[in-house]
N, C-alpha and C positions, 0 to 999 in steps of 0.2 A: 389398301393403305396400311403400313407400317410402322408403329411406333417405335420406342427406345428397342435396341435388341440386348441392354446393359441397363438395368433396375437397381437403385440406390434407393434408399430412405433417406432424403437428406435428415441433414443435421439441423435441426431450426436451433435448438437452445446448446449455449454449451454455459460451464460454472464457471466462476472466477474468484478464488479468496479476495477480499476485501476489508478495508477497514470503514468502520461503519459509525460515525459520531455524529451525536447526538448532542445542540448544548446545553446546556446546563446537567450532562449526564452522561461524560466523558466519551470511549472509545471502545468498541469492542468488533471480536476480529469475528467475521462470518465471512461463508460463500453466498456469492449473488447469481444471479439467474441471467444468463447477456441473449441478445437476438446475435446469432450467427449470420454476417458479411463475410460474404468469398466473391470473387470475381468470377463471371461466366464467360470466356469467350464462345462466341456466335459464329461458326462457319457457316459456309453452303458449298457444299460441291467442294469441299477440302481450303477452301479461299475464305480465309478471314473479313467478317463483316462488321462484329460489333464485339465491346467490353460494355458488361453491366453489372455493376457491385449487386448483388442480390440476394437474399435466406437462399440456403439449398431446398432443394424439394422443388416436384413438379417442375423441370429444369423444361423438358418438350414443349410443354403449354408455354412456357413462360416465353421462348425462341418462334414459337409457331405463332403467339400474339404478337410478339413483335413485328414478323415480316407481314402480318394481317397489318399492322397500324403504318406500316410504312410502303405498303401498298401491294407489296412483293406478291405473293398471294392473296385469296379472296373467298376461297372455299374447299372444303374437304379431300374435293380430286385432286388440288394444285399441291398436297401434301403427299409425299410418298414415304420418309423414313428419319430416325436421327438416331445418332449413336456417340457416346461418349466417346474420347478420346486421350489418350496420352497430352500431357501437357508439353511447352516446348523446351526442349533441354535432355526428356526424358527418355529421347530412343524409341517414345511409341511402347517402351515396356512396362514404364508405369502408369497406371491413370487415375488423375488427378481428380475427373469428375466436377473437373472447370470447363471442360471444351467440351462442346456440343456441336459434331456434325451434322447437318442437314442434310436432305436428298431431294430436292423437289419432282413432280411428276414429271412424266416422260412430255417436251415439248413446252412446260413455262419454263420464261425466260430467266436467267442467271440473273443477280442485281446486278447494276453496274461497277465493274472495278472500284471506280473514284469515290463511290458511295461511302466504303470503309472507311474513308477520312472523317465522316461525317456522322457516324456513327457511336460514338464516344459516349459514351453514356458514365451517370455515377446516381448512387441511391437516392441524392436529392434531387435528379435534374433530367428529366428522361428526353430533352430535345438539345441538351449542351453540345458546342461544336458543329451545329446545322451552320450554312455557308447564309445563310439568312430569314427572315421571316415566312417570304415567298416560298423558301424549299418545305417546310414543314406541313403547309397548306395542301395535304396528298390529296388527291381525287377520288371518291369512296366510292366501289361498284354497288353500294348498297345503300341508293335514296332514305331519307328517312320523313319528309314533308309529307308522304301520305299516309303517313303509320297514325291510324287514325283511334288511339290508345286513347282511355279517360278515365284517370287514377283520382281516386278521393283523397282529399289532403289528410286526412286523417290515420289513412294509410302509409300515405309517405310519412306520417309524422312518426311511425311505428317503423320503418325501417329501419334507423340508428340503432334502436335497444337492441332489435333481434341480431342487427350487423356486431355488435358489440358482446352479446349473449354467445356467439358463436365464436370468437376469437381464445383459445385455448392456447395460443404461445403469445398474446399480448397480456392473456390472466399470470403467465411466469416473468417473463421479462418488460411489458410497460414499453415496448420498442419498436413494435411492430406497426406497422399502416395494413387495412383488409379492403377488400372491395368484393361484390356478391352480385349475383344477376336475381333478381326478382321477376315472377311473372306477374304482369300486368293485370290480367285475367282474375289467375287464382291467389295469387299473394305471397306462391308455394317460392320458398327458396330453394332457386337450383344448384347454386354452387356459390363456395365461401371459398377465398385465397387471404393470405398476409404474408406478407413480404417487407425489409426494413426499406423497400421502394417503393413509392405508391403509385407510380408508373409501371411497377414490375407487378406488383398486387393484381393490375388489371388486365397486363398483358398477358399476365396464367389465366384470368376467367375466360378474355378471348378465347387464349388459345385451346381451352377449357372444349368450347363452343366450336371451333375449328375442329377438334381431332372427335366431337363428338357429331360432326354433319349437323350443327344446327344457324349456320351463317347463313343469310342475315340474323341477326338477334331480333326482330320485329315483335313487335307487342312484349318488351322487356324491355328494365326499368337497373339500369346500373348505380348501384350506393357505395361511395367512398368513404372510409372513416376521416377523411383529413379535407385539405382544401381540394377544389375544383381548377385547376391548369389548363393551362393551353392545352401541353399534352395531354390531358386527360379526356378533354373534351374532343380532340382530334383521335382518339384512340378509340372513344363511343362512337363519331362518328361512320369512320372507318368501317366499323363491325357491324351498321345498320341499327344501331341501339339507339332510341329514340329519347330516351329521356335518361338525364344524370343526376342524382341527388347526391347533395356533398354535407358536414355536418359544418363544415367551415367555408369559409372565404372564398368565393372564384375572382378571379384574376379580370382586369380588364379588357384583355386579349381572349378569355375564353369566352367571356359574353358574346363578344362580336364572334367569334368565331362558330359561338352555338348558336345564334340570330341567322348567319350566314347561312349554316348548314342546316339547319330544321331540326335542331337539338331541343329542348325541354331544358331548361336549367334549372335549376334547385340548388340554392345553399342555407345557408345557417339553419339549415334543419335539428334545431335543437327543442324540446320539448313540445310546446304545441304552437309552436310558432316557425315560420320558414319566411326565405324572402324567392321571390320565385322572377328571372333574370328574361327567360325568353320565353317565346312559346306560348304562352300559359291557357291556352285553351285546352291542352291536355289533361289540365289540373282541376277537378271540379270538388269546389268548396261546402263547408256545411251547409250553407248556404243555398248551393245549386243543388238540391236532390232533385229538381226536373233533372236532372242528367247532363245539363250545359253545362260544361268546362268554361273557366273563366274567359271572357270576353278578349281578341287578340288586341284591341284597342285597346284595352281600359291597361293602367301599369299598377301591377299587380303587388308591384315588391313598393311602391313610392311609397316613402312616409314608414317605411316597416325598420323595426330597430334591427342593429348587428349587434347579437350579441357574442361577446368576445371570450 
């Protein structure tokens, strides 16, 4: 397997003079610190698939989690290369370091043509332009209802700080969304992404996890800095990652959609308190130190505040 054969640093921060007022304490002129937005388009096999407004950096992961979440591929072999490309206008002689060619292995199959219509993506919306509900609903070669994982709550209540401890361009610019895979096991964090998409955040951990042969994600625990989505939760299930924790809001479509698929839901993970959506037998409380995960009957999250 082959990765990028063209190496960039993106650019996550760029400055921007600003004027800065303050009231009761007039005006004064500074530079401010911005999360860098570029556009990435997504080939395969030189055939345009996808636009997604994204931070630079780790552009491979982020391309290689995508065709994970969309079903394209599914693990390490189905990956063979990607290489930057000339943007279009440019003759091929400049590059832009927005196009990102794919190679898939010899034998999976090409996405479908009509697919790029549907593919449209933007930093707030990582399923915008799907042709309907039903299309989004991929089919995950990687079950997750047996992944017999059993996290203490008090652990998950510890994941935000350290997902936020680790965020080094939202400490400059205040912009960004991160997402992290934690081992279930050991606690150990194995990888940190941010991106001003929080659809893109996680399609670099995936793809993180892809280009390093570790798909399925099994016995690991994915923490978003922001809300819980549809996509989001289609994008854990996808990669076989069994439990989601969010520090905000999941969406009424992700719930069902994590009950459906054998996801873990976790949000308003805030301080020592969580409201917890599905699953919740994976989650075992101060409460439970016999080692029983919460009850799949009992509702875990009823009666529990959101705080906002």
């Amino acid at each position: 397997m082959r990765r990028s054969t063209l190496a960039r640093v993106g650019r996550i921060t760029t400055r921007r003079p600003i004027l800065k007022l303050t009231l009761g304490e007039g005006v004064i002129r500074r530079a401010d610190t911005l999360a860098v937005e570029e556009p990435l388009e997504i080939r395969v096999a030189g055939a345009p698939l996808a636009v997604t407004m994204r931070t630079p950096g780790h552009d491979v992961e982020l391309a290689a989690g995508f065709l994970v979440s969309e079903g394209i591929i599914a693990q390490a072999s189905d990956f063979h290369s990607a290489i930057h490309c000339g943007g279009p206008g440019t003759g091929g002689e400049e590059n832009t370091y927005n196009v990102l060619d794919l190679t898939l292995a010899q034998g999976i199959p090409l996405p479908d043509p009509d697919a790029a219509r549907r593919f449209y993506t933007t930093s707030s919306c990582g399923v915008c332009g799907k042709a309907s509900i039903d299309a989004v609903r991929t089919v995950s070669r990687h079950p997750r209802g047996d992944d017999d994982i059993l996290v203490g709550a008090d652990r998950i209540a510890a994941y935000p700080e350290r997902l936020r401890a680790e965020q080094a361009a939202f400490d400059k610019t205040g912009g960004l969304h991160a997402a992290a895979l934690f081992d279930a096991d050991t606690g150990e964090m194995l990888v940190l992404r941010e991106d001003v998409g929080r659809h893109n955040a996680v399609d670099k951990v995936v793809g993180w996890a892809l280009l390093n042969d570790r798909l399925p994600l099994r016995r690991q625990i994915l923490q978003v800095s922001g809300r819980a989505s549809f996509e989001l939760v289609q994008k854990a299930a996808m990669a076989g990652i069994p439990m989601l924790s969010a520090v905000s809001a999941p969406s009424s479509l992700a719930a069902e959609l994590a009950d459906e698929s054998g996801v873990t839901l976790v949000g308003f993970v805030r301080g020592r308190s969580m409201n917890i959506y599905t699953h919740a037998h994976r989650v075992r409380t101060d409460a439970g130190a016999d080692g029983e995960g919460i009850g799949a009957s009992e509702p875990a999250a009823e009666g529990a505040s959101h705080a906002r």
